[in-house]
N, C-alpha and C positions, 0 to 999 in steps of 0.2 A: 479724175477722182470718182470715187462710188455709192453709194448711197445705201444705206443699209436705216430701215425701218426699226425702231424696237418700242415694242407696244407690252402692256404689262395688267391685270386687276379687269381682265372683263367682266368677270363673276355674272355672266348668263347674260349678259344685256346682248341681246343678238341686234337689234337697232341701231346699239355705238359701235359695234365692231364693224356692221359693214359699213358703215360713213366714214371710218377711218379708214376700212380696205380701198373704198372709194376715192377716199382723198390722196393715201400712198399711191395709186392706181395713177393719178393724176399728175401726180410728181415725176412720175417715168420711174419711182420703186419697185426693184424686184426682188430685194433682199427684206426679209422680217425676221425678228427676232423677238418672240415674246418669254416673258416673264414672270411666268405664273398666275397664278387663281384665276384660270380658265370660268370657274364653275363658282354657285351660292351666290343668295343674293337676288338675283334674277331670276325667270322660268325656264329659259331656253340655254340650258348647259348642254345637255345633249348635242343641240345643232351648234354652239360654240365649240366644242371640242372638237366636232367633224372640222368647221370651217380654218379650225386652227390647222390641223390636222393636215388640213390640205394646204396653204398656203406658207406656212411658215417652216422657215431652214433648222432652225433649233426650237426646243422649248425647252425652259425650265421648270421644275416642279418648285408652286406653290403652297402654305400651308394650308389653306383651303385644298386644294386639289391632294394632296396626302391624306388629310383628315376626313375627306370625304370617302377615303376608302378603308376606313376604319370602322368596327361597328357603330350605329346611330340608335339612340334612345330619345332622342326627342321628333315632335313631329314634323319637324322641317329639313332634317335631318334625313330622316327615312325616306320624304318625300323626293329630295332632291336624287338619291341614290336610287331610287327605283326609276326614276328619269333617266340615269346614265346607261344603266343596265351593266352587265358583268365586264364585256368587251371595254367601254369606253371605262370603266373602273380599274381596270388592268391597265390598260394603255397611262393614266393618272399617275398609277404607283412606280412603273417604272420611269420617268419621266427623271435626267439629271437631274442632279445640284446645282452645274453653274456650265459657264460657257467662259472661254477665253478667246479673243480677237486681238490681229496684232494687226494695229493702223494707224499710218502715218510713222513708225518709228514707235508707235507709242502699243503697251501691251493693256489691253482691255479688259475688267473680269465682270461679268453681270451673272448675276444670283436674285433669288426674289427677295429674300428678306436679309441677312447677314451672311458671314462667311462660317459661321460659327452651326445656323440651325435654321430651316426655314419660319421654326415657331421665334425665333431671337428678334425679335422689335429694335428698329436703329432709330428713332422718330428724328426730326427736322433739327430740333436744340439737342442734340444729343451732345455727348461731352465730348473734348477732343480723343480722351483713351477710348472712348466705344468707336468714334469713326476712324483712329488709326487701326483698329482692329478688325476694319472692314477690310483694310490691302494684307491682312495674312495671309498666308497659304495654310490652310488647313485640314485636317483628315476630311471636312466635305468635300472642299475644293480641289483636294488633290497638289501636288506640286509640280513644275515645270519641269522638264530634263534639265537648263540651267539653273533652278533654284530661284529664278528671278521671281518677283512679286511684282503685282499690277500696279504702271500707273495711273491709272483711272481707273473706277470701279461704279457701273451703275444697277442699281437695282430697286422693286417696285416697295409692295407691300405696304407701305402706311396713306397709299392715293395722294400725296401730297408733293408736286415737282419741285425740285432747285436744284441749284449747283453750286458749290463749292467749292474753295482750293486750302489746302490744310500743308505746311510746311513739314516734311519728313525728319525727325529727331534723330534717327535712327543711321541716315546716312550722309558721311562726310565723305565732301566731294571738293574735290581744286576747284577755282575762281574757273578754269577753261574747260571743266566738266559742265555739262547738262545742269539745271536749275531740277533740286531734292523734292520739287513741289508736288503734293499729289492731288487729284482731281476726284471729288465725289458730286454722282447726283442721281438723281430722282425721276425715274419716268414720269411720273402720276399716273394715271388711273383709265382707261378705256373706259370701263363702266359705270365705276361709282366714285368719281373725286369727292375729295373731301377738304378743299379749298376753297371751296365757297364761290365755285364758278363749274354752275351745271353745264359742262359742256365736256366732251369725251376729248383726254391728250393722251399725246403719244410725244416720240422722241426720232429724231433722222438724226444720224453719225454721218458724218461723209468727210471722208482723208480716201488715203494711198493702201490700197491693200495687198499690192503686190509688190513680193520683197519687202525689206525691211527697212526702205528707206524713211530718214526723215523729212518730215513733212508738216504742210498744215491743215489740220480738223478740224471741225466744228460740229458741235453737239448745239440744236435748234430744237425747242419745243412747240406743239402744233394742237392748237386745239381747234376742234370740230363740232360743230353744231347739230344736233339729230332731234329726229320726230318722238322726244320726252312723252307726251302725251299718247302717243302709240307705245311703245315701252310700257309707261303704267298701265293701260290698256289691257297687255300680253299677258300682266302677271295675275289681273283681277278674272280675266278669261278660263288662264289655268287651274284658278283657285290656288294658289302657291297660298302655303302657311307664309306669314310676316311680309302679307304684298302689303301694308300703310308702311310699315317699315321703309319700304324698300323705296317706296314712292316719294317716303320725303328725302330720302338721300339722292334720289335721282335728281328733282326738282330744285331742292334747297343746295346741294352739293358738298352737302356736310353730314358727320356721320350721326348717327342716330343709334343709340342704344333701345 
């Protein structure tokens, strides 16, 4: 079986990302899959985009990482865009919508925020029609030469991890067909969770990825512990506009308007 990494939400914390690169490193991972919002938030976007850039198979585009290539009128806004500079702003814009993985027998879609829109919020309680509409195929996501939809679907953007399994209404299947159930969840946050446990997660998949066979998976969440105080450190250094912001969600692990 293989192990595939999917990491999501660094928003500039270069501190969490490499304690996670560290700890995938550790595990014998050679596969990553990140999630979006590379950038914001933190000061070192720049050098998170590089390092993304280098180590990871896929990336998806984030709403942060899109909106950061749009014009900026506020100062933190500006501030962070003159940190990417043009190059890594280009590289941002063109970044997918979504990725699909087939593993174990089972077809995978990971997106950073919905199927629908990277700006589309699915939050933790959301209602069972907002998360059935997370396995569409839609003009983002594109559709499959067989028309199938995902049975699992994971994706980052609200920093908060779970899983869950959600019954399919949609399709009837004989007693000695496959169980209709479908699988949602959450990476949480490399940089900035917002569960109320400051410490940087990610997500390891590991099934069967060659051929189509069925099989057994397992989706494991993994949280890591880094130098917080170094972090706050890096942003009061920079001078970044909204580093108290940024500090208590580091620390506290929750979000902070």
């Amino acid at each position: 079986m293989e192990k595939i990494a999917i990491i999501s939400d660094i928003h500039g914390n270069l501190p969490a990302l490499e304690a996670v690169l560290l700890d995938i490193q550790r595990r014998g991972i050679t596969r990553i899959i990140c999630l979006g919002d590379l950038v914001g938030k933190g000061p070192d976007s720049a050098a998170v985009v590089d390092r993304i850039k280098e180590v990871c198979e896929s990336v998806v585009q984030g709403n942060w990482d899109l909106g950061i290539t749009l014009p900026q009128e506020n100062p933190a806004g500006l501030w962070h865009q003159h940190q990417l500079g043009e190059v890594r702003l280009a590289y941002l814009k063109q970044l997918n919508f979504s990725v699909d993985l087939n593993v174990s027998g089972k077809l995978f879609r990971l997106f950073h925020a919905s199927a629908q829109s990277v700006y589309h919020r699915v939050k933790r309680k959301a209602s069972k029609e907002e998360r059935l509409a997370m396995f569409q195929n839609t003009q983002m996501t594109g559709v499959p030469t067989d028309g199938k939809q995902p049975d699992i679907v994971g994706y980052g953007d609200i920093h908060i991890p779970y899983l869950i399994t959600i019954k399919n209404p949609s399709e009837k299947r004989s007693v000695k067909q496959a169980s209709s159930g479908l699988m949602l969840f959450n990476v949480g946050s490399v940089g900035t969770p917002y569960d109320g446990i400051p410490q940087a997660c990610y997500c390891v998949l590991e099934g069967e990825t060659e051929g189509n066979m069925q099989a057994g998976f397992a989706i494991q969440f993994v949280r890591v512990p880094y130098d917080i105080d170094y972090a706050v450190r890096l942003a009061y250094t920079a001078q970044m506009p909204e580093s108290l912001r940024y500090e208590l969600e580091i620390t506290t692990g929750l979000v902070h308007k």
